[in-house]
C-alpha positions in Angstrom: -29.8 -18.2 14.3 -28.1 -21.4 13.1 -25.4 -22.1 10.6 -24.3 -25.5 9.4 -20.4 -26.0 9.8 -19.7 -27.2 6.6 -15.8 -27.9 7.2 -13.6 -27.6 9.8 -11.9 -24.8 10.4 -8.6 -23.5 12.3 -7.7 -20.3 13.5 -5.5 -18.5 10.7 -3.6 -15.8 13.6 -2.4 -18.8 15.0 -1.8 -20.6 11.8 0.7 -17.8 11.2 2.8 -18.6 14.5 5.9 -20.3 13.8 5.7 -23.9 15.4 7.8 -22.7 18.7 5.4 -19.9 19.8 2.1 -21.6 18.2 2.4 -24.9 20.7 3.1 -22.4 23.6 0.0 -21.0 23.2 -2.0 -24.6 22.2 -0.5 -25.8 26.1 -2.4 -23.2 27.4 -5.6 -23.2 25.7 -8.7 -25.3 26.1 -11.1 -26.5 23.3 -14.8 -25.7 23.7 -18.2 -25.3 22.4 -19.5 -22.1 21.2 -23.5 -22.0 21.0 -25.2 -19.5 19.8 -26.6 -16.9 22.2 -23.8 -17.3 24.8 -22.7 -13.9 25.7 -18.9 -14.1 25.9 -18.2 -10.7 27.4 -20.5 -7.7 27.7 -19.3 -4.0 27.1 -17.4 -2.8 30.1 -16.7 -5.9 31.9 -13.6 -7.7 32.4 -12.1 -9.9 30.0 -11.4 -13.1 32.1 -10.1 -15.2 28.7 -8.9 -14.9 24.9 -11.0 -17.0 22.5 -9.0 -17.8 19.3 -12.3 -19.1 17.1 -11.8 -22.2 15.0 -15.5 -22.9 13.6 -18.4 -20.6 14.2 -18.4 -16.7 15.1 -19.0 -14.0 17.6 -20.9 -11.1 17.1 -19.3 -7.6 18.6 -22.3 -5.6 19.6 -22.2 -1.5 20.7 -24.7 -0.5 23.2 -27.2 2.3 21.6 -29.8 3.7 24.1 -31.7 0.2 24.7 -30.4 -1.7 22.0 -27.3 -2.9 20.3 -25.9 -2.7 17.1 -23.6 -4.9 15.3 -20.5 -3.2 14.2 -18.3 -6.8 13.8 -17.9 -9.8 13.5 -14.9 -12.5 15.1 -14.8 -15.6 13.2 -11.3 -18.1 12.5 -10.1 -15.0 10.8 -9.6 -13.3 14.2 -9.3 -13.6 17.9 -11.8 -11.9 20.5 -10.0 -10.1 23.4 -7.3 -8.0 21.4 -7.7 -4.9 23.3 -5.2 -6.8 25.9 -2.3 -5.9 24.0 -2.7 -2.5 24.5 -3.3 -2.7 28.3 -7.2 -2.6 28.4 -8.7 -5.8 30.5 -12.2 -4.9 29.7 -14.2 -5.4 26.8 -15.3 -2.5 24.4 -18.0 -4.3 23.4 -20.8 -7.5 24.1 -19.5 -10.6 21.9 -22.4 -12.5 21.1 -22.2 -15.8 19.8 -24.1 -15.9 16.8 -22.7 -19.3 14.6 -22.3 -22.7 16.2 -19.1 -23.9 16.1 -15.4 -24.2 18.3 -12.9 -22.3 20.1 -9.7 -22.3 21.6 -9.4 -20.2 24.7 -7.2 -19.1 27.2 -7.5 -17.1 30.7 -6.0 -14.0 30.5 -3.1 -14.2 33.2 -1.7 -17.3 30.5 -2.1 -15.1 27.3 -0.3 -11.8 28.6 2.3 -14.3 29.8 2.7 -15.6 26.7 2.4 -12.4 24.5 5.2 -11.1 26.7 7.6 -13.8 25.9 6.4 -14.2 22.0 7.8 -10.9 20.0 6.1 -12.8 17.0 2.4 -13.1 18.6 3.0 -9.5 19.3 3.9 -8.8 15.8 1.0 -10.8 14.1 -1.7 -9.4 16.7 -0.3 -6.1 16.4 -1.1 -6.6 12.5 -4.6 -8.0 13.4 -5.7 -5.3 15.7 -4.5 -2.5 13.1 -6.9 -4.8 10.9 -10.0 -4.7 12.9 -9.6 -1.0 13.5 -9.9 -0.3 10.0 -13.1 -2.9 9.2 -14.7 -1.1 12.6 -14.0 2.1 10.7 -15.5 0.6 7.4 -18.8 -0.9 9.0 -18.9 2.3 10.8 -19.3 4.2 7.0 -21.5 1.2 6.0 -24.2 1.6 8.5 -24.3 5.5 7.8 -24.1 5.7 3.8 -25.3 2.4 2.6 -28.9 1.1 1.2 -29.7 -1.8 3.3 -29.5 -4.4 0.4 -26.2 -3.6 0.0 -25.6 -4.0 3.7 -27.9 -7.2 4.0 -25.7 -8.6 1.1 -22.4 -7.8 3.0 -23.6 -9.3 5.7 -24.5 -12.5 4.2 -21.5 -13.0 2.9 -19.1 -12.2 5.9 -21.7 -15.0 7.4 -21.1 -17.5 4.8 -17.1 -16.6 5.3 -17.4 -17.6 8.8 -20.0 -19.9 9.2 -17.9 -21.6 6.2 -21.5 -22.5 5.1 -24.2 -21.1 2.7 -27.0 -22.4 4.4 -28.6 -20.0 7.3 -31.0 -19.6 9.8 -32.4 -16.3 10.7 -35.4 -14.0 11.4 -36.0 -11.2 9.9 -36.2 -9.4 13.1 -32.8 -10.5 14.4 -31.2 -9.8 10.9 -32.8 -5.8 11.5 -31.8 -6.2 15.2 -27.6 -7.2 14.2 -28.1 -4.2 10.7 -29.9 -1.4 12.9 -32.6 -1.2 10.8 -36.7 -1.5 10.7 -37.9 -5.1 9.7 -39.6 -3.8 6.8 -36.2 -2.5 5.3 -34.9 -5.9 5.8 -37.7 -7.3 4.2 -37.6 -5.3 1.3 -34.0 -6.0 0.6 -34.4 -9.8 1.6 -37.2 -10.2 -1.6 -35.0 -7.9 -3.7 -32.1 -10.2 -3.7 -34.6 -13.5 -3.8 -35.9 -12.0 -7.0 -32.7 -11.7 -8.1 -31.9 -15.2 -7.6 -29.0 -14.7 -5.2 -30.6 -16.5 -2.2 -33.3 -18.5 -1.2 -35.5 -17.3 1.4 -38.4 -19.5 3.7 -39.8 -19.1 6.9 -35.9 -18.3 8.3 -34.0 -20.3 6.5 -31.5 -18.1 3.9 -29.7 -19.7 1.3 -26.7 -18.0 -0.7 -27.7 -19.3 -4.1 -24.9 -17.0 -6.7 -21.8 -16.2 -4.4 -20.1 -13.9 -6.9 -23.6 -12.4 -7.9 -24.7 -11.8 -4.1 -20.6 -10.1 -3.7 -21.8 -7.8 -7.3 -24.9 -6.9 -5.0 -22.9 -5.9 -1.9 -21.7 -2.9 -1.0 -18.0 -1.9 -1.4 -17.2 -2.8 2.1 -17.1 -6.5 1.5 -14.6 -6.4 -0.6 -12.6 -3.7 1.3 -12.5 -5.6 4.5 -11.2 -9.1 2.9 -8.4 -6.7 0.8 -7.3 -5.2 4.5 -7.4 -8.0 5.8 -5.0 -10.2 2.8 -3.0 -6.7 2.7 -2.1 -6.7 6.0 -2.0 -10.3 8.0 -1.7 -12.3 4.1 1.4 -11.0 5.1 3.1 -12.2 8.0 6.6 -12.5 8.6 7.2 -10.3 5.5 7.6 -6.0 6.2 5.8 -4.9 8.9 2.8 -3.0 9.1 4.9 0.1 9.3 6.9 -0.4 5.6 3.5 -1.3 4.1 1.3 1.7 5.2 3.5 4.5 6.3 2.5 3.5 9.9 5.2 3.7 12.4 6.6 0.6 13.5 7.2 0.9 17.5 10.4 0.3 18.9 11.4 -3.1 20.6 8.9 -3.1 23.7 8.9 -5.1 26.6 5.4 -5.4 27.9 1.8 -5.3 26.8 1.1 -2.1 28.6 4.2 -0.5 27.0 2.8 -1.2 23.2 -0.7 0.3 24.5 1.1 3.3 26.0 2.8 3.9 22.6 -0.1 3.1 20.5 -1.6 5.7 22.6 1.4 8.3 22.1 0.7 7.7 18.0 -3.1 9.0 18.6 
């Protein structure tokens, strides 16, 4: 698959990171290349860095018998290894690279270092992983309940949100690979929202044609997951997760494995 960058993009976690605590981390971090295919981390493994996207995006892919299926997706919205906050070094799931772009990253040892010193990258990753729990949850629902144009639609557009692009490259089998579905399914839904002039479709190559009619044609999880998200991390350095949701804010903690031993407690 391949997606034209169409702008530059930063990170928006670290864009939330008053200067002080943003240039700690930007010391620490190198810039490099994401191409598409690269397996970042597979399920289980150890997580030997923390990849803050800035252009392209990363697949998170959940083993299922001799397959995967794609319940995520980590673009400059995001950051890929937040499961370190709570204590856990390995990965719950492959990251795939699926759209071209640019990353900063960070080994491990650095970041925990960091996020120990930083009570405001805690806050604002705190906030993020509470986010990506509830899209996991949503996509979760999506793959059981919804009709796969719906689905395909969604998709699309998270894409396009990413990729910052409305031009795409993709198979038909990949796209039924990443929605856990047959290729005829994806087929079907693929003509269905060409005939309704939404995108353009050729021999791979997807175009989003009507945003706003191609968002009417999506299911409801779209819309859900960009309102978490604004909710929750549009947000920052207002009240804290806790005042907003009726989630209880943890008291001052020291470590990362002292936040994953209370998040664990809440359970």
């Amino acid at each position: 698959m391949a997606f034209t960058q169409a702008v530059p993009a930063t990170n928006r976690l670290l864009d939330a990171l008053h200067h002080k605590d943003r240039e700690q981390l930007l010391t620490n971090c190198e810039h490099m290349e994401l191409n598409i295919g690269e397996v970042l981390y597979r399920a289980g493994a150890a997580i030997p860095h923390v990849y803050f996207p800035t252009g392209g995006f990363i697949s998170l892919l959940a083993p299922v018998d001799s397959s995967n299926l794609e319940l995520g997706l980590v673009g400059n919205e995001g950051v890929l290894g937040i499961t370190l906050i709570l204590g856990v070094d390995s990965a719950p799931f492959t990251a795939l690279v699926q759209g071209t772009g640019t990353a900063l990253r960070i080994t491990t040892a650095s970041f925990l270092h960091i996020l120990e010193q930083s009570a405001e990258l805690h806050q604002v990753l705190k906030r993020y992983l509470y986010v990506s729990m509830s899209q996991l949850a949503q996509s979760a629902a999506c793959t059981r309940f919804h009709l796969v144009e719906g689905r395909l639609a969604r998709w699309l557009l998270m894409t396009k949100d990413r990729a910052h692009s409305d031009h795409i490259h993709i198979t038909h089998v990949f796209l039924a690979y990443m929605l856990g579905v047959r290729r005829v399914g994806v087929t079907k839904a693929a003509n269905s929202l060409q005939q309704q002039k939404l995108i353009s479709y050729q021999r791979g190559d997807i175009t989003i044609l009507d945003h706003d009619g191609l968002e009417a044609a999506s299911c409801g999880c779209y819309q859900a997951d960009k309102e978490i998200y604004e909710r929750i991390l549009g947000r920052v350095g207002q009240p804290s997760v806790g005042a907003m949701t009726g989630f209880r804010t943890p008291p001052p903690l020291q470590t990362s494995r002292e936040v994953g031993d209370w998040l664990l407690r809440r359970l």
